[in-house]
VOZA-629204 format. One record per residue: residue in three letters; x, y, z of N, C-alpha, C in turn. Coordinates in steps of 0.001 Angstrom, whole numbers, plus 500000, padded with zeros to 6 digits. Layout:
N
ALAXYZXYZXYZ
...
This chain:
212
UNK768229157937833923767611158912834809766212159278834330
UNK765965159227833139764913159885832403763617158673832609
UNK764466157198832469763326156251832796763046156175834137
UNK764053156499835276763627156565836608762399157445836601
UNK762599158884836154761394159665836671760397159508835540
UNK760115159148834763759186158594833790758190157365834980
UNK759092156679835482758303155731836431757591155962837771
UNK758419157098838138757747157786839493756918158409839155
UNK756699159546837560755952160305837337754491159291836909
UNK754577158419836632753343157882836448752857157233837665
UNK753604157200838059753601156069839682752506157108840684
UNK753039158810840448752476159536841169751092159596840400
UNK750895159866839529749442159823838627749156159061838670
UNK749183157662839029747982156339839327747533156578840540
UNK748854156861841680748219157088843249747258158518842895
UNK747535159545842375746595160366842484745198160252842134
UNK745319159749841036743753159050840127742958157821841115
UNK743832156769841525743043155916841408743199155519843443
UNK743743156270844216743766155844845475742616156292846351
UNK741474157247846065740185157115846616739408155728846663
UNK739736155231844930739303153975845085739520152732845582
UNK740818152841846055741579151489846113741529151162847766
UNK741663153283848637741013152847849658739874152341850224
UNK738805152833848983737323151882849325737437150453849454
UNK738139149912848704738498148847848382739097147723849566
UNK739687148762850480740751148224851345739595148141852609
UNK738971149584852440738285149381853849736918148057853639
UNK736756147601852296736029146788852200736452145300852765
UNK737535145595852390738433144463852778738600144044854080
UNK738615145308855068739028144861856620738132145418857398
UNK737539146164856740736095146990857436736207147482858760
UNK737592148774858690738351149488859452739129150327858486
UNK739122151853859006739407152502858162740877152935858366
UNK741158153187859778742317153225860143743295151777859253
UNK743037150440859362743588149291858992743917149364857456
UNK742537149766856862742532150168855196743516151118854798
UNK744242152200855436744799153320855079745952152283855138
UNK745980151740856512747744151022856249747839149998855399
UNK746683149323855159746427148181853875746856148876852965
UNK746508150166852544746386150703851475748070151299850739
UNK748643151773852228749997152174851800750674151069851912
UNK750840150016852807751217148988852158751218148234850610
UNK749974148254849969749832147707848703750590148794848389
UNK750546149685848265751254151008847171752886150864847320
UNK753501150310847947754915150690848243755093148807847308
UNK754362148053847446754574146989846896754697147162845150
UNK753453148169845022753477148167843959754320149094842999
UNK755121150382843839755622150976843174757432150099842969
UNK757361148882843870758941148186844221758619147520842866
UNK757810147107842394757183146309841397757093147253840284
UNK756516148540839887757019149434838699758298149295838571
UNK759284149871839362760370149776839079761181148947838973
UNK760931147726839039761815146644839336761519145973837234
UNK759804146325836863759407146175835905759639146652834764
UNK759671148099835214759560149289834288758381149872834133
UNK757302148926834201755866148984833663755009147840834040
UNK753976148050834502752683147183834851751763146769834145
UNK751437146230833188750534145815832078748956146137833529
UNK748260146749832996746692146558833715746917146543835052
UNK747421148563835476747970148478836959746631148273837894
UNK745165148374837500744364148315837811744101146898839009
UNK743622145724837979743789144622838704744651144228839419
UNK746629144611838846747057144238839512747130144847841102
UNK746855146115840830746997146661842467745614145716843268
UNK744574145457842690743343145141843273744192143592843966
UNK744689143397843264745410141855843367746206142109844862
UNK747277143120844399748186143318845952747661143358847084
UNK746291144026847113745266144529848187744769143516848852
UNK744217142492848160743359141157848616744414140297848758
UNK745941139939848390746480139476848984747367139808850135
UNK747370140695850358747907141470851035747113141315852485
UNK745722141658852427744855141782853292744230140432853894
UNK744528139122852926744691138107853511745387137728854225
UNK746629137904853592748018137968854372747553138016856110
UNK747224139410856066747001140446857256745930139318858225
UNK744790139063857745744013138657858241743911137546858730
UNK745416136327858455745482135055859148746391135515859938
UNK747593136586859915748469136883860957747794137783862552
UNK746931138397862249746026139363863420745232138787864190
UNK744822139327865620743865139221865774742488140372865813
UNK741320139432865365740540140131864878739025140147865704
UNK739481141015866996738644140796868118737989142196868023
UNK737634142505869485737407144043869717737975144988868905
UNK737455146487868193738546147130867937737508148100868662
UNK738450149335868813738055150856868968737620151491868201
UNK736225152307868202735416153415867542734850154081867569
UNK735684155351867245734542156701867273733196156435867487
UNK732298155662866482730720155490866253730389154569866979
UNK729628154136867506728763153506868347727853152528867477
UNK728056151514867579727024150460866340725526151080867072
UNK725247151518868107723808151466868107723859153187867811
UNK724181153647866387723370155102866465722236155532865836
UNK721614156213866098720283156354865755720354156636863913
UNK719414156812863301718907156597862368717509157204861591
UNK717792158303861087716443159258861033715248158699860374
UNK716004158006859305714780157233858485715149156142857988
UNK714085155491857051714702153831856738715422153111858294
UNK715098152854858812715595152461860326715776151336860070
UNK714763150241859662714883148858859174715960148453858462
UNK715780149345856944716986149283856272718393149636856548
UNK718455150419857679719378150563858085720149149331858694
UNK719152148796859248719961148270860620719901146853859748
UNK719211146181858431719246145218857969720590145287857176
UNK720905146211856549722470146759855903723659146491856904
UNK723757147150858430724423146840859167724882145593859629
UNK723477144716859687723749143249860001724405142330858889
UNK723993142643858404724687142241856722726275142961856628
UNK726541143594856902728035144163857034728932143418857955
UNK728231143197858970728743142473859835729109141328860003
UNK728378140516859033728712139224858867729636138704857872
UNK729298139968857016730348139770855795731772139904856172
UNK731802140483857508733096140944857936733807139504858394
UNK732856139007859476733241137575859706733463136676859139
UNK733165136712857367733637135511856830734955135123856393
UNK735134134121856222736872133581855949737803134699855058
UNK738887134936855257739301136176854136739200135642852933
UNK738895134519852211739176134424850558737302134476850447
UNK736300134356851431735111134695850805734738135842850782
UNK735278136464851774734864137884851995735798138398850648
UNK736613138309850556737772139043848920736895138590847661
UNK736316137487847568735330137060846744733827138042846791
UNK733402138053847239732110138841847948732416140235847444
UNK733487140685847576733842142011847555734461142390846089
UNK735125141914845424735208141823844688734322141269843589
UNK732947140820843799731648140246842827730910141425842943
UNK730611141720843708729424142492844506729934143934844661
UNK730410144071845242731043145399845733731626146800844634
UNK732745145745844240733590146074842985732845146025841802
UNK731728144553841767730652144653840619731884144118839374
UNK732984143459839583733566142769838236733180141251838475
UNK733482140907837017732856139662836518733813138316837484
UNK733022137507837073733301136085837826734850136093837090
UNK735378135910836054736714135884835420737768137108836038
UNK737035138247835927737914139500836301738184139030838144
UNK737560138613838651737515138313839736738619136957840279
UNK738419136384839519739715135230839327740669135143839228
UNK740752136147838174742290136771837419742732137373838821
UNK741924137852839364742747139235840477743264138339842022
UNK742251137310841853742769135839843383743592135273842362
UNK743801134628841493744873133655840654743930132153841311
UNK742897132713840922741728131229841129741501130968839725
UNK740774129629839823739882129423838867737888129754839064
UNK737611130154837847736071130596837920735218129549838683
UNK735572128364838636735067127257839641734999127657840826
UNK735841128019841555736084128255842683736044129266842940
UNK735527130717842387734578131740842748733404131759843065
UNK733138130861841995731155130335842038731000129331843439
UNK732138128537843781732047128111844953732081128380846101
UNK733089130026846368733300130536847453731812131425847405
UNK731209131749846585730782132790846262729242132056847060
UNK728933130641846715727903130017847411727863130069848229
UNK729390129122848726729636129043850321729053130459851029
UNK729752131946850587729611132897851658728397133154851623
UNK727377133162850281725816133543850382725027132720851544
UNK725672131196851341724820130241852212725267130558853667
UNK726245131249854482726224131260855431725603132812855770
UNK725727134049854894725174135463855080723569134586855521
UNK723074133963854527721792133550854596721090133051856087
UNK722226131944855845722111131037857309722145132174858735
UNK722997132691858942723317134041860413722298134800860163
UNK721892135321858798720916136545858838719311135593859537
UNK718973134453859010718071134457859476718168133763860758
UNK719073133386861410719109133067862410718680134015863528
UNK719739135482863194719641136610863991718064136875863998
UNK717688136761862837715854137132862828715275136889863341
UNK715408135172863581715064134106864464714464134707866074
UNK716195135056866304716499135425868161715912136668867872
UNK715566137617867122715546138735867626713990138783867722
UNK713174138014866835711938137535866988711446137168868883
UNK712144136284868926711965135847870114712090136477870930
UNK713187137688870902713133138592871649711421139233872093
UNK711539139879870677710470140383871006708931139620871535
UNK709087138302870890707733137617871737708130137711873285
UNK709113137388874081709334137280875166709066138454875972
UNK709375139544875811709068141274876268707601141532875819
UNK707458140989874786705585141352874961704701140341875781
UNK705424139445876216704935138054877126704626138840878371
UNK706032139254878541706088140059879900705505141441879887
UNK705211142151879157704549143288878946703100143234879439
UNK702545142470879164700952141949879227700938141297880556
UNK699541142728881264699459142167883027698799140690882529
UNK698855140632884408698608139036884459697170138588884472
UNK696877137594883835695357137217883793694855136994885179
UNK694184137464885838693463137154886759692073136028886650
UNK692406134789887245691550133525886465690430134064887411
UNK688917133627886121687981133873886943687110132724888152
UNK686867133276889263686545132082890031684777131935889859
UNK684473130895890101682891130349890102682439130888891092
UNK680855131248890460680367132469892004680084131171892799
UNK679566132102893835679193131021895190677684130157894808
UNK677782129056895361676444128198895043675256128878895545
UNK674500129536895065673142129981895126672325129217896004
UNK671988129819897283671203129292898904669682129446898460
UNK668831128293898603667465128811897891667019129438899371
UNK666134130409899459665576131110900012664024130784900711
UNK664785130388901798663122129830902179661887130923902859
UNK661041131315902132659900132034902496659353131733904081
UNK658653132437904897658376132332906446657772131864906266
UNK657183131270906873655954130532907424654474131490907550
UNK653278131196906698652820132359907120652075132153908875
UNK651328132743908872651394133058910575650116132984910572
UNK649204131892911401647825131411911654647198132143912661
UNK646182132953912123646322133941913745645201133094914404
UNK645166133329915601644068132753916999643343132815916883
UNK642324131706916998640902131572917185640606133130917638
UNK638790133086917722638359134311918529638313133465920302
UNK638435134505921341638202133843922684639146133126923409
UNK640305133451922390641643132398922815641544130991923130
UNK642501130525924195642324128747923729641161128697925040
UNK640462129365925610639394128698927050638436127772926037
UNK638177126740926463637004125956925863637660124676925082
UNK638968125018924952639892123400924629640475122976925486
């Protein structure tokens, strides 16, 4: 009895300590917060079937990080991952840094779209900020194949981001195309009529014409 609640009692002090983080973690993962909360109690019920079944978790840290990303893979070949519903509006305004804003956003977005083991890679390098090994340990990869996923997802963030730049460029040449009235071509004046002076005017003998 004493080791039962010895296991719950710590079980409750990891969720208390460490589940702000683990939901960051989750919503990184599915980039939905509603989805992350159930990611999140999902991993936790896994992991407490797993205290007890153990007794004890050597480094509950990684391993929960572990339940999460597999877990959320899991999730992410069984779903579909179309439209969802949201409070916020992707186009909301933005008081300052506007650029940076909206260059952060696009970048979120794509990261969202990538395969679930690059995006768990990505997120776990970057995000989480642990090492290429700690990162391995937590997929049950090898470091090879971090550095590989880890290319792969840079080379395609790379590839979409500047693509989007691309079109959105064009956008804007096209609306300033059309913005700008229309040239009115200039026409050639009319051919210049030379001007012929009168005739001057011979006035009459004296006596008029009698005598011719």
């Amino acid at each position: 009895m004493t080791d039962r609640h010895s296991v719950e009692d710590d079980f409750r002090e990891f969720v208390a300590a460490r589940s702000p983080a683990l939901l960051r973690t989750a919503y990184l993962l599915t980039g939905d917060w509603a989805t992350a909360e159930d990611l999140l109690q999902t991993a936790l019920t896994k992991i407490y079937l797993a205290w007890r079944r153990l007794g004890e978790i050597e480094a509950v840290e990684p391993y929960a990080r572990r339940v999460l990303v597999n877990t959320s893979i899991s999730w992410w070949r069984r779903r579909w991952h179309g439209e969802r519903p949201t409070e916020v509006l992707p186009e909301r305004a933005v008081a300052d840094k506007v650029d940076e804003q909206l260059e952060r956003d696009a970048l979120w977005r794509h990261v969202q779209s990538l395969p679930a083991r690059q995006r768990a890679v990505l997120v776990l390098r970057f995000y989480e900020d642990l090492s290429e090994a700690q990162t391995a340990a937590i997929l049950d990869i090898s470091t090879g194949t971090v550095k590989s996923q880890t290319s792969r997802a840079l080379s395609t963030l790379r590839g979409r981001l500047g693509a989007e730049r691309a079109a959105d460029q064009a956008r804007v040449d096209e609306l300033a195309a059309q913005a700008e009235p229309p040239r009115i071509p200039r026409q050639a004046p009319p051919p210049v009529r030379p001007v012929r002076a009168p005739a001057p005017r011979i006035p009459a003998p004296a006596g008029g014409l009698e005598g011719r």
